[in-house]
C-alpha positions in Angstrom: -75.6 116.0 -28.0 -75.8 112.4 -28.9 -76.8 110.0 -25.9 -75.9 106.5 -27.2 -72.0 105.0 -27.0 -70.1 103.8 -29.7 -69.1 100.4 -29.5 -65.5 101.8 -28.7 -66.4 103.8 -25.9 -68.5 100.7 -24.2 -65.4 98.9 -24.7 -62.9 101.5 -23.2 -65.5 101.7 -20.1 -65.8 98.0 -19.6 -62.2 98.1 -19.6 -61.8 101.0 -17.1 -64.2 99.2 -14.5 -62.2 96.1 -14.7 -59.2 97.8 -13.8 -60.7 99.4 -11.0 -60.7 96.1 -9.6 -64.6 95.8 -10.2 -64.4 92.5 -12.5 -67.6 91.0 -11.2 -70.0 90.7 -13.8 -72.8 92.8 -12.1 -70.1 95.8 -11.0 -69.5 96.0 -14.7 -72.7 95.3 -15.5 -73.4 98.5 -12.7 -70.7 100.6 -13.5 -70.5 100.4 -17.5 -74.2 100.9 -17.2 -75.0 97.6 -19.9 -77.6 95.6 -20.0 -77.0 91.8 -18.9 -77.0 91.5 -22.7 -75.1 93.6 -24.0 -72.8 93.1 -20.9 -72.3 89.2 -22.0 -71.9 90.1 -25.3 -68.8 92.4 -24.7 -67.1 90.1 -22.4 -67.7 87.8 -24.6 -65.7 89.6 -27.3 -63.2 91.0 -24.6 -62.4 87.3 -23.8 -62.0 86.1 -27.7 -59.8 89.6 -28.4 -57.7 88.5 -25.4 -58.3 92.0 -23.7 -59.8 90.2 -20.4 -59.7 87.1 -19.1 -61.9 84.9 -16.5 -60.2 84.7 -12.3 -62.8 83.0 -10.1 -66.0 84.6 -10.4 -64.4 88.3 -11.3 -62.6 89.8 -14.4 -59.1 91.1 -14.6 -57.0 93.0 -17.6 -54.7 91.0 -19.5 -51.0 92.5 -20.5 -52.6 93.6 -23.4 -55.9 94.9 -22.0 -53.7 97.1 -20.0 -52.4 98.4 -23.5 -55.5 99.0 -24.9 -56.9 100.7 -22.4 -54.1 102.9 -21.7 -54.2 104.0 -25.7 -57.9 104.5 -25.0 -56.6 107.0 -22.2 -54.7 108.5 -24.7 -57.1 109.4 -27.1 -60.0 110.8 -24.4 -56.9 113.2 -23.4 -56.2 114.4 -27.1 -59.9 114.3 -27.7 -60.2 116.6 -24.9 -57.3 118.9 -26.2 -58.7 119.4 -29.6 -62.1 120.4 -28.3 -60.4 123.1 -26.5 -58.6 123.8 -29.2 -61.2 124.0 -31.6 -63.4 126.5 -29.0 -60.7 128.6 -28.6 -60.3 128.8 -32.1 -64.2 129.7 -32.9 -63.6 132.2 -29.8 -61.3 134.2 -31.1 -62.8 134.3 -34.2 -66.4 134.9 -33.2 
């Protein structure tokens, strides 16, 4: 089992704890479980890919943030689904 996240999935979590309504650097920081390195460096690319976007001292989704993170949704679902797939597949032929 591999224990270190893709850039993808540090993205798609960022994103998901923003849209909680936890935009604060330190609740993403918290709940993305980042560094504050690594944490400035993704909002740093969130900002600049026009994902997220600066309110006060919090973050929020932009319109297309929202879309991203709902097609990252997407994908854990049908990532999900062919995993089951896949074990029932070895089941049945184990």
């Amino acid at each position: 089992m591999r224990s270190r996240r893709t850039s993808i999935e540090i993205i798609a979590d960022i994103l998901e704890v923003v849209s909680s309504g936890s935009g604060s650097k330190s609740s993403i920081m918290k709940n993305a479980n980042l560094s504050e390195g690594l944490t400035e460096k993704y909002l740093s690319i969130l900002k600049d890919k026009g994902l997220i976007k600066q309110k006060d001292s919090s973050f929020v989704l932009t319109e297309k943030g929202q879309q991203i993170l709902s097609n990252f949704r997407e994908i854990r679902k049908l990532e999900l689904r062919l995993d089951e797939l896949l074990n029932s597949t070895l089941n049945e032929l184990s």
